[in-house]
PALOMAR-268363 format. One record per residue: x, y, z of N, C-alpha, C, O, CB in turn. Coordinates in steps of 0.2 Angstrom, whole numbers, padded with zeros to 4 digits, always signed. Atoms other than C-alpha are relative to their C-alpha. Glycine has a CB too. Layout:
N
XYZXYZXYZXYZXYZ ...
REM end
This chain:
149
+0002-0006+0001-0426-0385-0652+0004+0004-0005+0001+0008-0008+0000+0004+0007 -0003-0001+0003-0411-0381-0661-0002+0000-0009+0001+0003-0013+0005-0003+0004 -0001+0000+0004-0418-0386-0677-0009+0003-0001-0012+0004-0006+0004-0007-0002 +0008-0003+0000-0436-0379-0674+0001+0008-0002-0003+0012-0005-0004-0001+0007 -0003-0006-0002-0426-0363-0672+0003+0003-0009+0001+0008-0013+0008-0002+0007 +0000+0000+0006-0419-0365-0689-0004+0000-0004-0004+0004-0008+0004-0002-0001 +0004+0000+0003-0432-0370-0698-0008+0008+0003-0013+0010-0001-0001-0009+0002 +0004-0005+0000-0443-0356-0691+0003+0009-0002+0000+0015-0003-0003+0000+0007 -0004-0005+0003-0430-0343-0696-0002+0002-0006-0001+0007-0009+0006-0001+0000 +0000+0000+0008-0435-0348-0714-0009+0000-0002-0013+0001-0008+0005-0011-0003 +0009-0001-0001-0455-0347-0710-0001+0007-0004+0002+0012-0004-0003+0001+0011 +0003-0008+0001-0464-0331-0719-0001+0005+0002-0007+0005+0004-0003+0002-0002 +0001-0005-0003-0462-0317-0713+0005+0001+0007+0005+0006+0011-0006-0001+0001 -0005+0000-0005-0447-0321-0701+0003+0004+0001+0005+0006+0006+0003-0003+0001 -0004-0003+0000-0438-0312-0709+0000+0009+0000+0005+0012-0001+0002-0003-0005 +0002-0004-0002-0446-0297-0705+0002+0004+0006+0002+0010+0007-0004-0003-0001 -0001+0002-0008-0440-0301-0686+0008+0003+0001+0012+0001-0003-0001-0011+0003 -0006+0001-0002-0426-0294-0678+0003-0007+0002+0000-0011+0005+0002+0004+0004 -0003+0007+0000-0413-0308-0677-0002-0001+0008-0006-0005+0011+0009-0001-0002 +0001-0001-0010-0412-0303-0655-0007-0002+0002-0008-0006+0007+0000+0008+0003 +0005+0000-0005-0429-0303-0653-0004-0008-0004-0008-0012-0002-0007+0009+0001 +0003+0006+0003-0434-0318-0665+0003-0005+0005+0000-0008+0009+0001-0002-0008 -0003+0005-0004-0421-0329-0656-0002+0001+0008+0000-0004+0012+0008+0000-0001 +0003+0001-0008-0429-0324-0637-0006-0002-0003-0009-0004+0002+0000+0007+0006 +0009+0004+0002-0447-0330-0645+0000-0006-0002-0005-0010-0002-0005+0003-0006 +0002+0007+0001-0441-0346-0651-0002-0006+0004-0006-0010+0003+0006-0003-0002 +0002+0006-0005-0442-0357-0636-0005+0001+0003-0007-0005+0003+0004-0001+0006 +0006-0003+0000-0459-0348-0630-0005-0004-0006-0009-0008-0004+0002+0007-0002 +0002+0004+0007-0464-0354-0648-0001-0007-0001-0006-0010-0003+0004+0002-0004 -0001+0008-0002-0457-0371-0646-0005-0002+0006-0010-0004+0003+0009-0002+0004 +0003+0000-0003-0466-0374-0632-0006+0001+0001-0008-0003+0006+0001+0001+0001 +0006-0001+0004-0482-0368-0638-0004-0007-0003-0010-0009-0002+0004+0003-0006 +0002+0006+0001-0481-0383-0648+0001-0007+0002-0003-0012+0000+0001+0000-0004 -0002+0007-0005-0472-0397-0638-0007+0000+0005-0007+0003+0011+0010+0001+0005 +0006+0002-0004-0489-0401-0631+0001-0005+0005-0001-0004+0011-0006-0003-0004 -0002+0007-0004-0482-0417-0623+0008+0002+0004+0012-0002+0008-0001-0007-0006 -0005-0003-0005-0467-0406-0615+0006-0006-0001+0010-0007+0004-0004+0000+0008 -0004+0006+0000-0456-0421-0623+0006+0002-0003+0011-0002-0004-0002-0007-0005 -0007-0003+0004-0442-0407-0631-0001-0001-0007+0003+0002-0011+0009-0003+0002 -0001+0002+0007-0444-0413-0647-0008+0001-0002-0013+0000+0002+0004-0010-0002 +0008+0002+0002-0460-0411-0660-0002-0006-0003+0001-0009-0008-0003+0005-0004 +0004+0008+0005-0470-0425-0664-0002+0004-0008-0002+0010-0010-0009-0004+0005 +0002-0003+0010-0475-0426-0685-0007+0004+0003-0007+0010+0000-0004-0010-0008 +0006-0006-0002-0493-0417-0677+0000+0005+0004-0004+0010+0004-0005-0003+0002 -0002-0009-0003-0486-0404-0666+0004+0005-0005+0004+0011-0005+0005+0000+0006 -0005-0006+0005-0473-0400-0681-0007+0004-0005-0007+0010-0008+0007-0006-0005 +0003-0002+0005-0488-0400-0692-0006+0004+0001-0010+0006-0003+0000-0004-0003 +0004-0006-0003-0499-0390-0680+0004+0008+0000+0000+0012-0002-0002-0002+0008 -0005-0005+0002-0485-0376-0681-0001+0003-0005-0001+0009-0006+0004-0002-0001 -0002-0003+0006-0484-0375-0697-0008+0002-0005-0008+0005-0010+0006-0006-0003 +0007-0003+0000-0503-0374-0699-0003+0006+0002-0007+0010+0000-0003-0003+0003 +0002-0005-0004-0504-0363-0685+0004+0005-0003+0000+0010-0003+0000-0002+0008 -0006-0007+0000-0490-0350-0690-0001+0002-0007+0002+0006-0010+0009-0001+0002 +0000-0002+0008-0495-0351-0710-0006+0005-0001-0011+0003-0003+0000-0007-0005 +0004-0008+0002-0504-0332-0712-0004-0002-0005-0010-0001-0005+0004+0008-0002 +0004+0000+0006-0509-0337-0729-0005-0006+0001-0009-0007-0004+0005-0001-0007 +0005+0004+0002-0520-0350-0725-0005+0003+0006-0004+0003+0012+0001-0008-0001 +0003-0005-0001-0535-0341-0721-0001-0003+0008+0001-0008+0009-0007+0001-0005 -0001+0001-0008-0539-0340-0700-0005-0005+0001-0004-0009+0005-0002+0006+0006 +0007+0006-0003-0556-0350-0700+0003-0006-0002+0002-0011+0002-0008+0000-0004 -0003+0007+0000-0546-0365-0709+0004-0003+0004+0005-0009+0004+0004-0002-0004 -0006+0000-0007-0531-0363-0694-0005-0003+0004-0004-0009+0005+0003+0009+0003 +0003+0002-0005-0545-0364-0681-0004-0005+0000-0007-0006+0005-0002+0005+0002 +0003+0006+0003-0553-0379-0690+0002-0006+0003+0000-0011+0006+0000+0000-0006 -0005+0006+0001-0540-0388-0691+0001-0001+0007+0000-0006+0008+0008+0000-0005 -0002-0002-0009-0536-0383-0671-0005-0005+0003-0004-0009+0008-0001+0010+0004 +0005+0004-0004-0552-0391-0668-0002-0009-0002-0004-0013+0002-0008+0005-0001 +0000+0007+0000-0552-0407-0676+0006-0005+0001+0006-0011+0001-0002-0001-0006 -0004+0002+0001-0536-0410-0676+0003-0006+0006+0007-0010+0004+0004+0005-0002 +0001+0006-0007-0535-0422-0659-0007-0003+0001-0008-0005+0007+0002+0004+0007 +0005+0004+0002-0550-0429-0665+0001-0005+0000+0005-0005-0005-0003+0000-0006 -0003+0007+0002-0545-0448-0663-0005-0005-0001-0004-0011-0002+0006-0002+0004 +0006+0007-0002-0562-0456-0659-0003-0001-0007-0004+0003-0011-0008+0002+0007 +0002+0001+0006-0570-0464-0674-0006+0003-0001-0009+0003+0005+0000-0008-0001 +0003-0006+0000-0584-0451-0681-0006-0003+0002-0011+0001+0003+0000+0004-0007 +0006+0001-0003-0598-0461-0675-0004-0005+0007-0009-0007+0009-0001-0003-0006 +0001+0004-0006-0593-0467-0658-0002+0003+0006+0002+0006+0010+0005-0002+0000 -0001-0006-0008-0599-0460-0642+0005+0003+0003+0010+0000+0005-0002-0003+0006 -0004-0006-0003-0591-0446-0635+0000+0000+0007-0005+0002+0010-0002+0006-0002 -0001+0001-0007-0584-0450-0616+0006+0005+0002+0006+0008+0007+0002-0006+0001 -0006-0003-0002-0568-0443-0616+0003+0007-0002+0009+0008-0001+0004-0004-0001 -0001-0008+0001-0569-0424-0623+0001+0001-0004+0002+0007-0005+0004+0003+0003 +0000+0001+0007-0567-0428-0641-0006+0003-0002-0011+0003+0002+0001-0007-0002 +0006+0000+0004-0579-0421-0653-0003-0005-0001-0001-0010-0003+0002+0002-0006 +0005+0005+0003-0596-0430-0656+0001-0002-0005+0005+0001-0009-0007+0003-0001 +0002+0000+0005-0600-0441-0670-0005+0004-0004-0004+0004-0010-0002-0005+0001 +0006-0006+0004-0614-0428-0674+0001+0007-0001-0003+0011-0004-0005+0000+0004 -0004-0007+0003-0602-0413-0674-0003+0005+0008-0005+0011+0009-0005+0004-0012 +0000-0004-0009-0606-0408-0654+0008-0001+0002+0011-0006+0001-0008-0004+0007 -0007-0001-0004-0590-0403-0645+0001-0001+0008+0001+0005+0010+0003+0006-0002 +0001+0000-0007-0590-0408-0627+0004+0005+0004+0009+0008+0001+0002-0007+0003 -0003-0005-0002-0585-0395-0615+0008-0001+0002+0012+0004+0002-0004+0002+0006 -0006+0002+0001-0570-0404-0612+0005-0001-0003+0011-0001-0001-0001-0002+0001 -0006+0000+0005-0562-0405-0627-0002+0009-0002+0004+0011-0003-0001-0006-0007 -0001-0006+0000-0568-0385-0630+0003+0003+0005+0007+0008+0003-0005+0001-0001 -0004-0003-0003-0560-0380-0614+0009-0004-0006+0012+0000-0010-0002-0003+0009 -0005+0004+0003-0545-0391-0622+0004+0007-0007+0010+0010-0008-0004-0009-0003 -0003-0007+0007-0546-0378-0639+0002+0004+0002+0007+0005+0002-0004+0004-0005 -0002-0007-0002-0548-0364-0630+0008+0000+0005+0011+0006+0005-0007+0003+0005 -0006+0002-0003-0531-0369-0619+0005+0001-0006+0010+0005-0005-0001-0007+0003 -0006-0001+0004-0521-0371-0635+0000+0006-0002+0006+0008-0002-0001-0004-0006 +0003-0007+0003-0529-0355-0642+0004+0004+0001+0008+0008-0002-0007+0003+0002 -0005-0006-0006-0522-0345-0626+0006-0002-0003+0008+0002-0007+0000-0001+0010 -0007+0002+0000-0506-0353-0628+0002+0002-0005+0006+0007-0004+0002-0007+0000 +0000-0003+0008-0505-0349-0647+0003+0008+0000+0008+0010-0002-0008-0001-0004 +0005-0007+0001-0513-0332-0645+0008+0005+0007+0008+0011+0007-0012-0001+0005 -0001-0004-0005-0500-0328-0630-0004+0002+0004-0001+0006+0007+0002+0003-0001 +0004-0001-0004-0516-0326-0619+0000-0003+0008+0003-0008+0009-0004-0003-0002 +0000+0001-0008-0518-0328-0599-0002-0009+0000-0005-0011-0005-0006+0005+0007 +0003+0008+0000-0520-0348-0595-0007+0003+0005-0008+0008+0008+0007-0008+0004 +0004+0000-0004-0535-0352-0585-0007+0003-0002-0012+0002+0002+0001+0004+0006 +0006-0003+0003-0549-0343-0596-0006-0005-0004-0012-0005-0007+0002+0006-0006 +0005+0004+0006-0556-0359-0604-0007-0001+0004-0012-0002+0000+0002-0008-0004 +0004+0002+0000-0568-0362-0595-0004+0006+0002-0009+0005+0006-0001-0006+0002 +0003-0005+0002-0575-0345-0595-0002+0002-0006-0006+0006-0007+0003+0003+0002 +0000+0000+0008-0573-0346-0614-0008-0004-0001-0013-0002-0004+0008-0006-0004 +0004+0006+0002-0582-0362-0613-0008+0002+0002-0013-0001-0001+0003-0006+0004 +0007-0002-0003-0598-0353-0603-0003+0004-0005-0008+0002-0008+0001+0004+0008 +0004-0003+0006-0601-0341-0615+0000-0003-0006-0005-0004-0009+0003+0007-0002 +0004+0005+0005-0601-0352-0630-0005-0003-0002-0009-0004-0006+0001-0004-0002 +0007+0003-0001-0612-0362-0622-0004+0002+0006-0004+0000+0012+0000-0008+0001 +0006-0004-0002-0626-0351-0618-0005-0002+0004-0007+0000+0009-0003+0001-0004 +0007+0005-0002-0639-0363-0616+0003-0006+0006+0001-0011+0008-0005-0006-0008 -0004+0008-0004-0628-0375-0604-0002-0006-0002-0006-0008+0001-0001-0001+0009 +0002+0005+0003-0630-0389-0615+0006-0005+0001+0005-0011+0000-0001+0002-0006 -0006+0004-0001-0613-0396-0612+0004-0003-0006+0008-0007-0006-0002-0004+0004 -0004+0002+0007-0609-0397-0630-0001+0006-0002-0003+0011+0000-0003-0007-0005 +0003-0007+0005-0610-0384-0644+0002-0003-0007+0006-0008-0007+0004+0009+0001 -0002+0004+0007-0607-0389-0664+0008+0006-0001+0011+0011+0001-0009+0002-0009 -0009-0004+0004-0590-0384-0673-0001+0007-0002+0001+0012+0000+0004-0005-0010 +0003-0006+0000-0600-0372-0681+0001+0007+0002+0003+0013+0000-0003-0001+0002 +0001-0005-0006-0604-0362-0665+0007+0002+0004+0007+0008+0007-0006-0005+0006 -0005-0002-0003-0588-0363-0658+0005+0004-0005+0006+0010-0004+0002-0006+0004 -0001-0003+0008-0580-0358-0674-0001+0009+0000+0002+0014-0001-0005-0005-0006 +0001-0008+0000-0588-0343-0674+0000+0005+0005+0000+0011+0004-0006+0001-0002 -0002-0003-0005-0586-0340-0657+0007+0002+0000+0010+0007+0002-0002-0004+0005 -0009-0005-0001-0566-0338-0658+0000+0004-0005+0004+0008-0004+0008-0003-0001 -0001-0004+0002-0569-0329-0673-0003+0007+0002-0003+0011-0002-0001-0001-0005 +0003-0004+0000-0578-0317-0665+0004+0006+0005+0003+0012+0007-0007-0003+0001 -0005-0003-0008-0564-0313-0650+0005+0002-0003+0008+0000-0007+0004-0007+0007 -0006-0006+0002-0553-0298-0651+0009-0004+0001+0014-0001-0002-0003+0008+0006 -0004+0005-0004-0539-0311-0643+0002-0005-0005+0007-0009-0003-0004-0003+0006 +0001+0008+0002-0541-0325-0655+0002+0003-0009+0004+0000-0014-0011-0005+0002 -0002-0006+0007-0539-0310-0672+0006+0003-0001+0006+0007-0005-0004+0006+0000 -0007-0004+0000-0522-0306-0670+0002-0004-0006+0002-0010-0007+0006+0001+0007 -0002+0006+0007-0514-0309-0687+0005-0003+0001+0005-0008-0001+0002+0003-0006 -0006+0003+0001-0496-0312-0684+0001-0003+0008+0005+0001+0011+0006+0006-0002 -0005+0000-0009-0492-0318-0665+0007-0001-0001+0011+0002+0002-0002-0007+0005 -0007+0001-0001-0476-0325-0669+0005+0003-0005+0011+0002-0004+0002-0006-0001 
REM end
């Protein structure tokens, strides 16, 4: 954490941060991204970070990348295990999953996804396209905050 700490000191806009209150948000922050709770970031939690906290790249590419980015199933294989479709449908499973990171990100209450997940999908279809969900977090006052960290 010690060197996440430093390396986010040097992030845009850090410097902005009082030193006090930046250094009580580091581990918060850390944590955030240690998805797997292992103290250390992996090369794709470091580089969800640094995705996720970079302002200059526009929010719909942030929340893009959020959503494919644990994509691991090959793009045209059935969808069992909560992964995005081959056909660009998102199982409710892996949308609850975004919406989980989102909160976390966003500083949001845990427990809303799958309330998230009901209003997206309208029609109870049990999927919805990137699209649809896409435009659903841009659409949440919650999910629009420019700076969180």
């Amino acid at each position: 954490m010690n060197e996440f700490g430093s390396w986010y000191s040097r992030f845009p806009g850090a410097q902005n941060l009082d030193p006090r209150s930046m250094q009580q948000q580091i581990p918060r922050i850390f944590r955030t991204f240690d998805r797997d709770r292992s103290g250390a970031l992996s090369f794709e939690e470091f580089l969800s970070a640094v995705v996720m906290m970079n302002c200059s790249v526009p929010r719909r590419d942030r929340i893009d990348f959020l959503i494919r980015q644990n994509n691991r199933m090959p793009p045209l294989q059935n969808n069992d295990h909560g992964h995005q479709h081959g056909d660009g449908r998102i199982s409710a499973q892996y949308g609850q999953k975004v919406f989980r990171r989102l909160n976390d990100y966003y500083g949001l209450p845990a427990g809303t996804e799958q309330q998230r997940w009901q209003q997206v999908d309208r029609n109870n279809r049990g999927y919805v396209t990137r699209e649809e969900l896409m435009d659903y977090v841009s659409q949440q006052d919650g999910y629009n905050q420019r700076d969180q960290f």
